[in-house]
N, C-alpha and C positions, 0 to 999 in steps of 0.2 A: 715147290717150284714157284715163283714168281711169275708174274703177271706176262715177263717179255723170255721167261727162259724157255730154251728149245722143248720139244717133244723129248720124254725117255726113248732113247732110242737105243739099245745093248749094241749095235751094229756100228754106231755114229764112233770113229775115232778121236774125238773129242772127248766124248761123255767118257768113253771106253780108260781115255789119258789120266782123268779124275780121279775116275773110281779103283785104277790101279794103282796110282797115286796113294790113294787116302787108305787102300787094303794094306800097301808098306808099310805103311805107319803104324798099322793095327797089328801085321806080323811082328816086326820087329818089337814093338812094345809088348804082345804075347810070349814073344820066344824071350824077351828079360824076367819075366812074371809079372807084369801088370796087369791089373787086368781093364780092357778094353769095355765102355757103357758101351758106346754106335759108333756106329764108321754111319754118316751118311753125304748122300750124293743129291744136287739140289736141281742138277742138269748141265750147270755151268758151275759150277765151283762146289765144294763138299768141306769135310772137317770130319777127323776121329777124334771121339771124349776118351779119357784115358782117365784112370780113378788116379790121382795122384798118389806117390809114397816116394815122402822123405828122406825115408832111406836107400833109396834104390834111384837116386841123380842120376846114376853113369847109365842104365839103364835107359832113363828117357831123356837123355843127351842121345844117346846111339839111335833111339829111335825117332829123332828129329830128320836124322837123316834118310829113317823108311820111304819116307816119301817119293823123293829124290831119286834115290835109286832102284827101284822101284817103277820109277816113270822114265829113267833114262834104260833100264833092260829092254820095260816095252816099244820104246822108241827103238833100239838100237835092232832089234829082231823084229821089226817092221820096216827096216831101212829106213824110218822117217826123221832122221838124226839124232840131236845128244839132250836130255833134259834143261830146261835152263832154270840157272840162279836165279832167275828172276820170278820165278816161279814159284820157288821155295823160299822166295827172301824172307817170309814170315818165321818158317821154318830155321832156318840157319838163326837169326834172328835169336829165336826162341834156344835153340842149341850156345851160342858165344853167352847168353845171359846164365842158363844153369851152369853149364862148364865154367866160369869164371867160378862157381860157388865149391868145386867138387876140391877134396883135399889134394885128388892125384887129378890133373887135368889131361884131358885128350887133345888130340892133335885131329885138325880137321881130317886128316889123311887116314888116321884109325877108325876115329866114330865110324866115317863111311867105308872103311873097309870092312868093320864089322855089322854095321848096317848090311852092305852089300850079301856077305854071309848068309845074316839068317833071311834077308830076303828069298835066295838063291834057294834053302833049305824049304823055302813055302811059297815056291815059284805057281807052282801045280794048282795051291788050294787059292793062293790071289788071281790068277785068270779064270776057277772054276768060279769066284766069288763075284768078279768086276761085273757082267753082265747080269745077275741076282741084286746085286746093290741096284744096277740104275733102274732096272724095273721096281724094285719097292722103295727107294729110295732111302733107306734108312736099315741096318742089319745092326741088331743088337743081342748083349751076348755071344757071341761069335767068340772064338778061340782057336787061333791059328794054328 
């Protein structure tokens, strides 16, 4: 954490948006086969390392979309409303540059429905996970 970032707080809806955020990403990216270095949480913003492979693009294209969806479930069963683009722009970002690389390309509308999926499938193990990330701030090795 940096000098002005909040207190870990596992409680803080904020922190809580990040870290389930950045656990999408780590599922979705596990449930393709990648495998995940750290998911970490810095108190205001986070990042999941993912071991790259070549061969497996559509894989972490789908899991650009972890994030996202991921953070818009937790939002939406909090009544606190819908994820935003703007959030994920790095994200998306990162998704439109490998899909433009893949032989068969995805349609924004697939990735995140299959995002959606294996998020839905490791709903359980990313909220058991969100409040363990902000208190240590860094979980590695982790497999979803």
């Amino acid at each position: 954490m940096g000098w002005f970032s909040p207190r870990r707080d596992p409680t803080d809806p904020h922190q809580l948006r990040i870290a389930i955020h950045e656990l999408g990403h780590a599922a979705v990216w596990s449930d393709a086969g990648l495998q995940i270095r750290e998911v970490v949480h810095t108190g205001d913003s986070g990042h999941c390392a993912v071991v790259w492979d070549p061969n497996n693009l559509t894989g972490y294209a789908v899991g650009c979309w972890g994030g996202f969806e991921a953070e818009d479930r937790w939002l939406r069963a909090h009544r606190a409303g819908h994820a935003s683009r703007g959030n994920a722009s790095h994200d998306i970002g990162n998704f439109r540059h490998v899909n433009r690389g893949l032989d068969k390309r995805l349609s924004e509308g697939r990735a995140r429905s299959l995002a959606r999926d294996a998020v839905g499938r490791h709903w359980r193990r990313i909220e058991t996970l969100a409040p363990q990330l902000i208190r240590a701030g860094r979980l590695t090795g982790i497999r979803l």
